[in-house]
ROKOL-591529 format. One record per residue (C-alpha): residue in one letter; x, y, z. Coordinates in nm, 3 decimals. Example, Ala and Ser with C-alpha at 12.3 -4.5 7.8 and 13.67 -1.06 7.14 Angstrom:
BEGIN
+--------+---------+---------+---------+
: residu :      c1 :      c2 :      c3 :
+--------+---------+---------+---------+
:      a :   1.230 :  -0.450 :   0.780 :
:      s :   1.367 :  -0.106 :   0.714 :
+--------+---------+---------+---------+
//
This chain:
BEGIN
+--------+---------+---------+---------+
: residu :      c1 :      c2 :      c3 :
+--------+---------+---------+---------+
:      x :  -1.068 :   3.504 :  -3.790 :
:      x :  -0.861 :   3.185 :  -3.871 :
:      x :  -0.614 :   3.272 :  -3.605 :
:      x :  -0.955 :   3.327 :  -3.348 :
:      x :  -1.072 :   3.002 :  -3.430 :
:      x :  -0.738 :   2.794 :  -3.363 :
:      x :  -0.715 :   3.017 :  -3.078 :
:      x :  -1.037 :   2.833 :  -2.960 :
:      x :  -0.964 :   2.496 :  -3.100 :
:      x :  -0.649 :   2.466 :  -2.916 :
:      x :  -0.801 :   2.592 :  -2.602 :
:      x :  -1.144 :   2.361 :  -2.679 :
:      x :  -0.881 :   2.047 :  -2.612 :
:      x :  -0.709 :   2.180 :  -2.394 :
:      x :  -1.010 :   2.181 :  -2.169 :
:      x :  -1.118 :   1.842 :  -2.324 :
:      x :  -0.726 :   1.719 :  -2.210 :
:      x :  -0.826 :   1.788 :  -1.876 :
:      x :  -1.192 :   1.681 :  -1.821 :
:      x :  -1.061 :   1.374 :  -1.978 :
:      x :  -0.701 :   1.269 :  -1.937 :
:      x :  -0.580 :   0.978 :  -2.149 :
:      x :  -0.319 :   0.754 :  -2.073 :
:      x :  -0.088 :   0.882 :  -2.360 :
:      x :  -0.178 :   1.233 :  -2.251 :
:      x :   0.006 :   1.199 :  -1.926 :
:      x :   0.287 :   1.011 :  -2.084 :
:      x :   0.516 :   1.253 :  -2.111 :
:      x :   0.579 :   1.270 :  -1.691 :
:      x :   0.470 :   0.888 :  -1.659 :
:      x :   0.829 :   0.677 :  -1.546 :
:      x :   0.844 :   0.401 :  -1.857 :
:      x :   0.911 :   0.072 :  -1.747 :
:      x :   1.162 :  -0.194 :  -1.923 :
:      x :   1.096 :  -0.507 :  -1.802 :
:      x :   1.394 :  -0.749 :  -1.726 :
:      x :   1.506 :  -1.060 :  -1.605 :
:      x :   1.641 :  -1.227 :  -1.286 :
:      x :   1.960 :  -0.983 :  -1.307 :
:      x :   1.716 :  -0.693 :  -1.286 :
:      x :   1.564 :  -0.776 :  -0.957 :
:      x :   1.614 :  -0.534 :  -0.656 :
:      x :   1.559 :  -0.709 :  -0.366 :
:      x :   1.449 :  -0.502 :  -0.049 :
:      x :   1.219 :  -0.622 :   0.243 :
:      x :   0.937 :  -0.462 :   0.086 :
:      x :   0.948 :  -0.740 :  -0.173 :
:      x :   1.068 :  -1.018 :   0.037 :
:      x :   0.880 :  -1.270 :   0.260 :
:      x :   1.093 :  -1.491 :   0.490 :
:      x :   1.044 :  -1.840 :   0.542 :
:      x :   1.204 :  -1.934 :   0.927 :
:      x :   1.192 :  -2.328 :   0.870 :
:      x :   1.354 :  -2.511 :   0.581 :
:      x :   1.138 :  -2.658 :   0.277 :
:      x :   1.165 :  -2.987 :   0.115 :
:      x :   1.014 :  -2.891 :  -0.194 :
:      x :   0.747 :  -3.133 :  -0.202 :
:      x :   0.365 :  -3.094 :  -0.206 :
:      x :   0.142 :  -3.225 :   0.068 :
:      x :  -0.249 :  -3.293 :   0.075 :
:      x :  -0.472 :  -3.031 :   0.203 :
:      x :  -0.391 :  -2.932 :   0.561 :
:      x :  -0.686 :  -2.732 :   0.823 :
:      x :  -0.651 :  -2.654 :   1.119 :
:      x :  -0.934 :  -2.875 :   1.317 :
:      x :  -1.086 :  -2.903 :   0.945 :
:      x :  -1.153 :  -2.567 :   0.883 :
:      x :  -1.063 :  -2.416 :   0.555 :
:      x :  -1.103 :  -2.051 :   0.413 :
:      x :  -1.319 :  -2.056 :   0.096 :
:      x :  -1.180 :  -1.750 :  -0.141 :
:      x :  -1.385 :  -1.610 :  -0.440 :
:      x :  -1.274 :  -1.415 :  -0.719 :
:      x :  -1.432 :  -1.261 :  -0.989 :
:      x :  -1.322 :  -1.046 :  -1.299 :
:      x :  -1.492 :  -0.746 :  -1.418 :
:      x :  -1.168 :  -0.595 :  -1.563 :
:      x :  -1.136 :  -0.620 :  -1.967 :
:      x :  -0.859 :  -0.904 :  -1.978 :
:      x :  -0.772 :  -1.237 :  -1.897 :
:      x :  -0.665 :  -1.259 :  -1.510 :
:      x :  -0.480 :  -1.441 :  -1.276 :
:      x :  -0.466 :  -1.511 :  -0.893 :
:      x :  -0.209 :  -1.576 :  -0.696 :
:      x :  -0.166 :  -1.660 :  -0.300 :
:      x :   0.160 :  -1.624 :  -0.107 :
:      x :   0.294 :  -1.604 :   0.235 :
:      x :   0.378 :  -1.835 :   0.577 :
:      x :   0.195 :  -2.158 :   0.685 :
:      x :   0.134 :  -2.226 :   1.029 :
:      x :   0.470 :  -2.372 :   1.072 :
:      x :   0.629 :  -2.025 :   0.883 :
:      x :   0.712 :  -2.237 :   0.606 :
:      x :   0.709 :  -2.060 :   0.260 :
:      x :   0.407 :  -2.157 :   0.050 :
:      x :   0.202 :  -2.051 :  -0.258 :
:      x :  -0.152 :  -2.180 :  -0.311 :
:      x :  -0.162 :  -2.421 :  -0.627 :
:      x :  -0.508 :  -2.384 :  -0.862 :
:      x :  -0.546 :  -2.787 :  -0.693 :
:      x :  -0.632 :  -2.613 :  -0.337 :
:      x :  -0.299 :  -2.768 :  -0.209 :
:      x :  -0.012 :  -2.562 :  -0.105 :
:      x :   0.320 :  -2.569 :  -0.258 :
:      x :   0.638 :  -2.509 :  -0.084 :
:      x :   0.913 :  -2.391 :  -0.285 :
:      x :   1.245 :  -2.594 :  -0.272 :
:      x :   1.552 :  -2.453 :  -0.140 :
:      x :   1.736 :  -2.217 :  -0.399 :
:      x :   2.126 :  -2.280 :  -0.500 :
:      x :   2.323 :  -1.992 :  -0.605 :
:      x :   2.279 :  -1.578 :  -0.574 :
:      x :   2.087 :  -1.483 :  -0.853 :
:      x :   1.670 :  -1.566 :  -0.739 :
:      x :   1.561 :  -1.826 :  -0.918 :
:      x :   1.206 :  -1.841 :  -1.104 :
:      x :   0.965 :  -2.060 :  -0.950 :
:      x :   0.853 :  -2.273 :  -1.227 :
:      x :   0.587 :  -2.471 :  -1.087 :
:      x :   0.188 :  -2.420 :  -1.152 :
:      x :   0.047 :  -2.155 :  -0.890 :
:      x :  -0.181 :  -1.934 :  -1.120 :
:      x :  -0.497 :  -1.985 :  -1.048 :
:      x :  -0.688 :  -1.897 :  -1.341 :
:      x :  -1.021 :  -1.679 :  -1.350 :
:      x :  -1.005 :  -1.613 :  -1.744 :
:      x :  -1.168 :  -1.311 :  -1.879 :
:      x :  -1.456 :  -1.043 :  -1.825 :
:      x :  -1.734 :  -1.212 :  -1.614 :
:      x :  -1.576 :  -1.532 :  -1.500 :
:      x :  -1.544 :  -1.641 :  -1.127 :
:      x :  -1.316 :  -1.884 :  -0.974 :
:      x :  -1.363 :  -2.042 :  -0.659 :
:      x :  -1.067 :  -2.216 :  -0.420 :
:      x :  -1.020 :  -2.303 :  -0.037 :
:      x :  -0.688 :  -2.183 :   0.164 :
:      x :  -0.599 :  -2.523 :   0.313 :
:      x :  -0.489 :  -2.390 :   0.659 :
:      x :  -0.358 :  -2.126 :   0.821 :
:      x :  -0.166 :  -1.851 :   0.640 :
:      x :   0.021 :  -1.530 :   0.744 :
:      x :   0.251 :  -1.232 :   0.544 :
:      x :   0.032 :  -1.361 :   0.335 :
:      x :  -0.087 :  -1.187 :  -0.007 :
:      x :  -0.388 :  -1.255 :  -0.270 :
:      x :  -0.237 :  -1.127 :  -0.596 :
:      x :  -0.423 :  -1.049 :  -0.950 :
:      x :  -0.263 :  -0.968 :  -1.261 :
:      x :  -0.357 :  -0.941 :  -1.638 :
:      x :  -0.137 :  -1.204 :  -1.776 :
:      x :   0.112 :  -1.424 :  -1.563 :
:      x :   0.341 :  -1.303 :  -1.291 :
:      x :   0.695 :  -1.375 :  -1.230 :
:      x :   0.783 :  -1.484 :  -0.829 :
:      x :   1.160 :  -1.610 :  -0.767 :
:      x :   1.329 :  -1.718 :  -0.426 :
:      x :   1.689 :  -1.696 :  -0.282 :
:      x :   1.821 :  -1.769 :   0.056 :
:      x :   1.805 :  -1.629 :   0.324 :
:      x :   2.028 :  -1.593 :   0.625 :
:      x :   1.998 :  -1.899 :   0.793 :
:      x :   1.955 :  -2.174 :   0.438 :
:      x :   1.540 :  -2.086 :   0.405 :
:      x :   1.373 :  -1.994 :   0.097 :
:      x :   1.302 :  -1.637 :   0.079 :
:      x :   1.015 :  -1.542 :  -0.181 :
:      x :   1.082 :  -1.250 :  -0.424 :
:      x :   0.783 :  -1.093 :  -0.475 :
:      x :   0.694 :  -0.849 :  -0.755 :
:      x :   0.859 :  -0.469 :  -0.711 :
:      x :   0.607 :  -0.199 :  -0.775 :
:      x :   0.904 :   0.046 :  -0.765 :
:      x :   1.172 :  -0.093 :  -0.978 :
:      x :   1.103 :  -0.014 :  -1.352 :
:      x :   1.328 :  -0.286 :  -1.464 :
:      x :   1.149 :  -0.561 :  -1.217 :
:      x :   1.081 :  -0.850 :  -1.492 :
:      x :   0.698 :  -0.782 :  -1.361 :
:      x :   0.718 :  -0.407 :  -1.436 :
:      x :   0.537 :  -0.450 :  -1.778 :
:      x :   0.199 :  -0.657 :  -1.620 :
:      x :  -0.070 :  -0.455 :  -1.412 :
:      x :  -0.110 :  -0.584 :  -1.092 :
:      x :  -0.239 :  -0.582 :  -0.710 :
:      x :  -0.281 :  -0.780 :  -0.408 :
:      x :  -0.498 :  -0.769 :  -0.077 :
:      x :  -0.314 :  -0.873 :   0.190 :
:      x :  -0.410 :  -1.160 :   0.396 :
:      x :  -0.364 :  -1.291 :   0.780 :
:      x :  -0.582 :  -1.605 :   0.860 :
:      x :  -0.490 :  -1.750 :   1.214 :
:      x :  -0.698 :  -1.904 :   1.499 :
:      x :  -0.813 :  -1.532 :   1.585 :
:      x :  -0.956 :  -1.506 :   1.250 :
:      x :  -0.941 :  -1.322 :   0.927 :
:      x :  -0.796 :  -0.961 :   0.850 :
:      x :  -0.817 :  -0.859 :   0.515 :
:      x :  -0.714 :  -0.532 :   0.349 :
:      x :  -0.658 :  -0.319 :   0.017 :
:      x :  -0.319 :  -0.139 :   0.079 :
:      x :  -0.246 :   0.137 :  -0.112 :
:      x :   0.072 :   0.223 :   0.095 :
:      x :   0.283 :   0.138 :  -0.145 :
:      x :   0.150 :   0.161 :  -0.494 :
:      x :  -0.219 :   0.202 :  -0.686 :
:      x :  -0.253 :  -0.076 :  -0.964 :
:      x :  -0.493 :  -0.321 :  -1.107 :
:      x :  -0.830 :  -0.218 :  -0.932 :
:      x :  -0.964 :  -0.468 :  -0.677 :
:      x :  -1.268 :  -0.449 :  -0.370 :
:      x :  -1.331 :  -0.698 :  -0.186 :
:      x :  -1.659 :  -0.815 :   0.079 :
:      x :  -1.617 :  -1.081 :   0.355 :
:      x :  -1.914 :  -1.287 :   0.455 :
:      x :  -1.940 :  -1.351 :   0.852 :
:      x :  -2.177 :  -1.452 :   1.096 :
:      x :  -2.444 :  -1.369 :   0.873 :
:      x :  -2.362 :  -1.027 :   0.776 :
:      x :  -2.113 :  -0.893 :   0.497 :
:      x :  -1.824 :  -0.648 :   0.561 :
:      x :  -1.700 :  -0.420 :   0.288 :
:      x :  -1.434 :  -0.268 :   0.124 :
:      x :  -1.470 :  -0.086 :  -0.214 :
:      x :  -1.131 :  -0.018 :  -0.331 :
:      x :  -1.095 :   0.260 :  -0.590 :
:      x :  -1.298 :   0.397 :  -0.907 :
:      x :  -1.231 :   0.213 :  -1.244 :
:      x :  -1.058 :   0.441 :  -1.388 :
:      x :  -0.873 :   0.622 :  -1.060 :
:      x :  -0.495 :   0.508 :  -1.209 :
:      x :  -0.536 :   0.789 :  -1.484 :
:      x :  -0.721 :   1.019 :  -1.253 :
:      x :  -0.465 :   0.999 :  -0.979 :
:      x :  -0.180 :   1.066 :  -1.260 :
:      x :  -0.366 :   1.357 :  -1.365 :
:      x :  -0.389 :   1.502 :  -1.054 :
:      x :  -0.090 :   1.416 :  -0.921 :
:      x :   0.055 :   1.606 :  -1.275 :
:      x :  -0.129 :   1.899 :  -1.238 :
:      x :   0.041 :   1.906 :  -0.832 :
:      x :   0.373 :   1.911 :  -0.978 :
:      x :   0.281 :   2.213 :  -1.242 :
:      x :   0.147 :   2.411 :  -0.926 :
:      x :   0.466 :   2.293 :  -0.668 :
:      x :   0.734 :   2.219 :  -0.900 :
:      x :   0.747 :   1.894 :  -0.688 :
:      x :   0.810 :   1.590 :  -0.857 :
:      x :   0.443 :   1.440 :  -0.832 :
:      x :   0.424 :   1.335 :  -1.223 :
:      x :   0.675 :   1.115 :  -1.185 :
:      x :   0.528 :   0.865 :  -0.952 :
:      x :   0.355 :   0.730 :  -1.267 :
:      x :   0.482 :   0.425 :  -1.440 :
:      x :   0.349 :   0.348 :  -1.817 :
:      x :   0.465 :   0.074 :  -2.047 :
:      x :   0.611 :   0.116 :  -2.408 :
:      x :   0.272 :   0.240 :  -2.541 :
:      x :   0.210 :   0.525 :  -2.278 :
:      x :  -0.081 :   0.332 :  -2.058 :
:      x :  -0.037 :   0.408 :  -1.667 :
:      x :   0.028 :   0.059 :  -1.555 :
:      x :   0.053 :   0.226 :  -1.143 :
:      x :   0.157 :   0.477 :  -0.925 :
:      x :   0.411 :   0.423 :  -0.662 :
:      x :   0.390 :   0.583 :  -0.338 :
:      x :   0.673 :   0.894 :  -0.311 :
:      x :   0.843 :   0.720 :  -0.029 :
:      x :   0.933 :   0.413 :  -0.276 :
:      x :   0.976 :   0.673 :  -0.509 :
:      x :   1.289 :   0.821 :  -0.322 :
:      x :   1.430 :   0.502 :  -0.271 :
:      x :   1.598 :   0.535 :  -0.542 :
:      x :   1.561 :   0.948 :  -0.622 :
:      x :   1.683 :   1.053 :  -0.234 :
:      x :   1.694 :   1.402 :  -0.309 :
:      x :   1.304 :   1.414 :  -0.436 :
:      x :   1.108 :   1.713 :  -0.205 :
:      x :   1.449 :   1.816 :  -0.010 :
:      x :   1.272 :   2.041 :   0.219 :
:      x :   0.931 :   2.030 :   0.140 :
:      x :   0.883 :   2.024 :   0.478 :
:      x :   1.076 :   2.241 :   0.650 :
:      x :   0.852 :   2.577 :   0.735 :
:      x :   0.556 :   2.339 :   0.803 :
:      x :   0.779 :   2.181 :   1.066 :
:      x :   0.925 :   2.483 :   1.237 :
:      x :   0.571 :   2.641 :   1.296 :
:      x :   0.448 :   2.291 :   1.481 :
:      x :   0.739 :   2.322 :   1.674 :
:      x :   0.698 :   2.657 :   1.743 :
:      x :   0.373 :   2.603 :   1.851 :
:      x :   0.350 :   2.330 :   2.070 :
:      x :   0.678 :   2.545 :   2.252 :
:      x :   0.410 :   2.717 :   2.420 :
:      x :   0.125 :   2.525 :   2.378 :
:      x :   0.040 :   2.165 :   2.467 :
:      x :  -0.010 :   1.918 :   2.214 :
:      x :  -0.257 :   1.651 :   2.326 :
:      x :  -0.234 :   1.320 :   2.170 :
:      x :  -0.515 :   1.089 :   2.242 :
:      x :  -0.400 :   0.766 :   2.294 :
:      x :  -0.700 :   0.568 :   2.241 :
:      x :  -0.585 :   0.295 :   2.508 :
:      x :  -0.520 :   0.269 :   2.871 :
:      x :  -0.282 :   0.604 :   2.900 :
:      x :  -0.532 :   0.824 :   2.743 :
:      x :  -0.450 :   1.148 :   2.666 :
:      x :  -0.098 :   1.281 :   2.733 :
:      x :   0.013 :   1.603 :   2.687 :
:      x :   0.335 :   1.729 :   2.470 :
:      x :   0.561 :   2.010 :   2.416 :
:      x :   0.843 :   2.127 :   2.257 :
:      x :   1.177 :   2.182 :   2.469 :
:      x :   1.529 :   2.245 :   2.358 :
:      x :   1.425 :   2.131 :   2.016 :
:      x :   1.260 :   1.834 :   2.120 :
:      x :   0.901 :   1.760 :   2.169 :
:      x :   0.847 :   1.545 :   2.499 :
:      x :   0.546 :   1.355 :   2.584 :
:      x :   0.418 :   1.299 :   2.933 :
:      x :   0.485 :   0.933 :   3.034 :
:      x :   0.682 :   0.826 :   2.710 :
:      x :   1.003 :   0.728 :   2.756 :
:      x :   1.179 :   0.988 :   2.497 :
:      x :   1.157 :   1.236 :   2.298 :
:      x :   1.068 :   1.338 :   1.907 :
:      x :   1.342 :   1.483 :   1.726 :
:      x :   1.187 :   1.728 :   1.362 :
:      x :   1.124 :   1.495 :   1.082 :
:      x :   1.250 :   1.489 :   0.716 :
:      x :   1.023 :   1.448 :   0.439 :
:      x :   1.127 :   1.050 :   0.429 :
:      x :   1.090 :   1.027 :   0.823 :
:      x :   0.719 :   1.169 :   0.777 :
:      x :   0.623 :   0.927 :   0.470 :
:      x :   0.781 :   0.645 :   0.580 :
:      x :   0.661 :   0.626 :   0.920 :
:      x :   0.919 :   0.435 :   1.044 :
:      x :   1.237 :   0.612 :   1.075 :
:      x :   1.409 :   0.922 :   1.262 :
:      x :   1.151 :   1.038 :   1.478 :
:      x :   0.889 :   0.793 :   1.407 :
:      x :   1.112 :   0.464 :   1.446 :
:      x :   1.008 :   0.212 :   1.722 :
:      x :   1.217 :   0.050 :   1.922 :
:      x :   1.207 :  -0.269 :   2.159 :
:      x :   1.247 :  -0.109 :   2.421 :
:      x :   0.994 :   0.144 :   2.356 :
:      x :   0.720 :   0.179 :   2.613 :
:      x :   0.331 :   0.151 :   2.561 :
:      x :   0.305 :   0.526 :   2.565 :
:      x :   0.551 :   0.550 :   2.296 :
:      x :   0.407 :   0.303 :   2.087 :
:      x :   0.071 :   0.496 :   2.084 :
:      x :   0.241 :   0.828 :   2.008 :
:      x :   0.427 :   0.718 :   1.713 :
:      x :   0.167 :   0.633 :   1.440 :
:      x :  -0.083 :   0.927 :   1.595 :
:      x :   0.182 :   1.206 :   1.540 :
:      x :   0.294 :   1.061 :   1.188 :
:      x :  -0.036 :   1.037 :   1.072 :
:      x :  -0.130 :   1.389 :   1.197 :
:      x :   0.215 :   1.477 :   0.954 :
:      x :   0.077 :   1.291 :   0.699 :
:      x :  -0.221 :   1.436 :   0.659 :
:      x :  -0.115 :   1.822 :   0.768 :
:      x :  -0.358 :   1.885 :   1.061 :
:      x :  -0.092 :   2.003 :   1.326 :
:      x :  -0.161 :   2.359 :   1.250 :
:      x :  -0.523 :   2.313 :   1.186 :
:      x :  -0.820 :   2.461 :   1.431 :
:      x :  -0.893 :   2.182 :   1.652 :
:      x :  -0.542 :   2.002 :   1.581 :
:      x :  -0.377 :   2.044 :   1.926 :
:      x :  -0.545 :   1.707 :   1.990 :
:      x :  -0.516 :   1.412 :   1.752 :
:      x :  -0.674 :   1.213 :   1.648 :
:      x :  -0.971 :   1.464 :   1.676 :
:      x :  -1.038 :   1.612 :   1.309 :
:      x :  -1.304 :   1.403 :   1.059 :
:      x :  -1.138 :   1.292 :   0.743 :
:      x :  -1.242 :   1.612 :   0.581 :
:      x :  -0.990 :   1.797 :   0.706 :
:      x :  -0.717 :   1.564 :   0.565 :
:      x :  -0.514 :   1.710 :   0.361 :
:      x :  -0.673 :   2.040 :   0.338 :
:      x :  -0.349 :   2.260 :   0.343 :
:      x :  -0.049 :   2.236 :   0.210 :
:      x :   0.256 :   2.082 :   0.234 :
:      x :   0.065 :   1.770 :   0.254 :
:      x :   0.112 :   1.423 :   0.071 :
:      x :  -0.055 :   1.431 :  -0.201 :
:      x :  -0.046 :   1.097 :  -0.325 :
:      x :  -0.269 :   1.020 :  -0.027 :
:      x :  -0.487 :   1.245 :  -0.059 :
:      x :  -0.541 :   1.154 :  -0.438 :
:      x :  -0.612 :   0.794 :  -0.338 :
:      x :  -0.844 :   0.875 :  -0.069 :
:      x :  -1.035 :   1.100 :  -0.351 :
:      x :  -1.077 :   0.860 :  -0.615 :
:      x :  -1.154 :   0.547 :  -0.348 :
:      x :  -1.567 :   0.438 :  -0.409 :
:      x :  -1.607 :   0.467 :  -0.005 :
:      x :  -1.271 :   0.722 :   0.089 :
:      x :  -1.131 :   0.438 :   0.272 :
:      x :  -0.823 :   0.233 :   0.176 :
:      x :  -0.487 :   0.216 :   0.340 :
:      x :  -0.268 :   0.466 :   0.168 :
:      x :  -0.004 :   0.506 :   0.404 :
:      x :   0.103 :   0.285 :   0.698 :
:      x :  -0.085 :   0.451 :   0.991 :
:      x :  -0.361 :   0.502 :   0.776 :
:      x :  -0.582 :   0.333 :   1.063 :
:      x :  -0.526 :   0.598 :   1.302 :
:      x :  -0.855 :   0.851 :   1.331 :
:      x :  -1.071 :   0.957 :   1.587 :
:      x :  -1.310 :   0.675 :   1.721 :
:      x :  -1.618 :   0.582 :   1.532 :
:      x :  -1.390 :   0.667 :   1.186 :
:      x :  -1.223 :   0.426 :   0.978 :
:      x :  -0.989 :   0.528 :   0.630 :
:      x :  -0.787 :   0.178 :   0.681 :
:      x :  -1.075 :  -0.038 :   0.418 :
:      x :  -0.974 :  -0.368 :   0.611 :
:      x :  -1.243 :  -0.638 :   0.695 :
:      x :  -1.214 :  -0.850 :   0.956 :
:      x :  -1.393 :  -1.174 :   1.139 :
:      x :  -1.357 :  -1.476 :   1.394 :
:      x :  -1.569 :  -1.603 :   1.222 :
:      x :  -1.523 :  -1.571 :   0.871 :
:      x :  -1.743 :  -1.744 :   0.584 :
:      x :  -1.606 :  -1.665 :   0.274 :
:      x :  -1.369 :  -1.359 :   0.131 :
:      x :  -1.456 :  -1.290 :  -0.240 :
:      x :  -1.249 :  -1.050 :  -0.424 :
:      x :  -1.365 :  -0.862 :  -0.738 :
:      x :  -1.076 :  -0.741 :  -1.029 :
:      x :  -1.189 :  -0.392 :  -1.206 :
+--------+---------+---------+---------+
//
């Protein structure tokens, strides 16, 4: 009877372990971060923004274009003290940060090759649970990112090819980043004369929780973001893949020192630096698309002035009517990534080509080559997304756990059949005000 009834205790929390997962629970696949210093910094172009002018280091009075400023509004329902941060290119590509004053501060140039720590006040402090901050964007702003993080963040510059500033931004990837130990986000931000385009990317990593609502022309655009809690539930899930696939899933989790999931990076970050993670995960998914579309047409809709062209495999290659080459099979990277092998663009590169490209990836993405229906794409609702497997997971995660489904998590994340939209951007000519909630 004793045995019986730790028989059923164990198996009681088991279940309990996961209807519930904990932080700590999932610790034991969770990456552990050990935050660093300068030395520690990797520095790819995923965490650079280049500056194509040179900066004096000085700060100048607030600067509109014909007087018009964007008003920003942030608010903090997340259990900590938090921080905003604005980076990216003025109007003259000139690096700047956004200063808690409302003026813009341009970082001077850096001496030496190690990136050196920016040391003057751009925090912009919201405080804790139920506080709002309000600030203006003093002109025009693109590469340009709105970042929140529970405590202070760390940005750093070095030079650049040509004698600019380059900023270092936070690494989402690098577990020894001296910003690996604070949880974090950003929206990303382009403000121009054409307006305002706004967006919670996923692409590369989940972390601190934001949505966000733009108010324009009288009417309010929004974007939810992802439940409160979806860093642990996305872990969880993306453990229990691995246990079912033997693919390394688990391990796109990052925890500090005390086992709580501080993010999850996106698997092609993830092989950045682990190259041989899902070696052929690919493979017999491939060779039955290509066998396919041998015989049968693949139709890719366009959605511009070519409409749809037809494809089809020959001599290994899959050809496209009007584009001006062929696709090559993918790897694993190639399919993630979006932007290599196969899927790599070109300038010379023709409009046909350049329509192809993200509808094919995404349609790889989201494993809907092989589905009924999936001779043309886009075609398919978003319920049949990731619906068979292989499939990337990690997107498919995000998009579960997102308040509305929608939220880039990989680049071409925008691509779906018209009158659909998974991207969560917002967008105006007019815009009003952007507010941005934490948690």
């Amino acid at each position: 009877m004793r045995l019986l009834a730790m028989a059923t205790a164990a198996m009681a929390l088991l279940a309990q372990s996961l209807a519930a997962p904990t932080a700590r629970s999932l610790q034991r696949r969770a990456q552990v971060v050990h935050p660093g210093d300068a030395h520690d910094i990797i520095i790819t172009d995923k965490n650079t923004v280049n500056a194509t002018q040179k900066a004096n280091g000085t700060m100048v009075p607030n600067i509109a274009p014909d007087g018009v400023i964007l008003p920003l509004s942030f608010t903090n329902n997340f259990a900590g003290s938090v921080n905003a941060y604005v980076t990216g290119l003025d109007a003259n590509n000139k690096l700047v940060l956004l200063q808690p004053n409302g003026q813009f501060y341009y970082p001077p140039r850096p001496s030496g090759g190690v990136p050196q720590l920016i040391t003057a006040n751009v925090a912009i402090p919201i405080g804790g649970r139920g506080n709002n901050a309000q600030i203006s964007i003093p002109g025009y702003i693109s590469a340009a990112r709105i970042w929140f993080a529970v405590g202070n963040l760390k940005f750093y510059t070095v030079l650049d090819g040509n004698g600019n500033p380059s900023l270092v931004e936070p690494s989402s990837a690098n577990p020894n980043d001296p910003n690996a130990g604070v949880n974090w986000g950003f929206v990303e931000l382009t403000w121009n004369a054409a307006g305002v385009f706004a967006n919670i990317s996923y692409v590369d990593f989940v972390g601190l929780i934001l949505s966000m609502s733009l108010a324009a022309s009288g009417q309010t655009q929004y974007a939810g973001g992802l439940n409160s809690n979806a860093v642990n539930l996305i872990c969880a899930a993306l453990s229990r893949q691995a246990s079912q696939d033997g693919q390394p899933w688990g391990d796109l989790c990052m925890a500090d020192g005390s086992g709580n999931n501080l993010r999850v990076i996106a698997p092609i970050d993830y092989m950045s630096t682990n190259p041989g993670a899902w070696n052929g995960y690919y493979d017999n998914y491939i060779n039955q698309v290509w066998s396919t579309y041998t015989n049968t047409p693949l139709i890719i809709d366009t959605q511009a002035g070519a409409g749809k062209v037809s494809c089809q495999v020959s001599g290994g290659v899959l050809y496209c009517n009007g584009d001006n080459r062929g696709y090559n099979k993918p790897s694993v990277s190639d399919i993630w990534g979006c932007n290599s092998g196969p899927f790599g663009i070109q300038g010379s590169d023709n409009d046909v080509h350049r329509a192809v490209v993200p509808r094919l990836c995404a349609a790889f993405v989201r494993t809907t080559l092989l589905l009924k229906g999936g001779n043309v794409q886009p075609s398919l609702p978003s319920t049949s997304y990731y619906t068979t497997g292989p499939t990337m997971w990690y997107s498919a995660f995000v998009h579960q756990y997102e308040t509305s489904g929608i939220g880039y998590a990989f680049s071409y994340d925008d691509v779906n059949p018209n009158g659909e939209n998974q991207s969560g951007a917002v967008s105006s000519a007019v815009p009003q005000q952007l507010s941005i909630t934490v948690g």
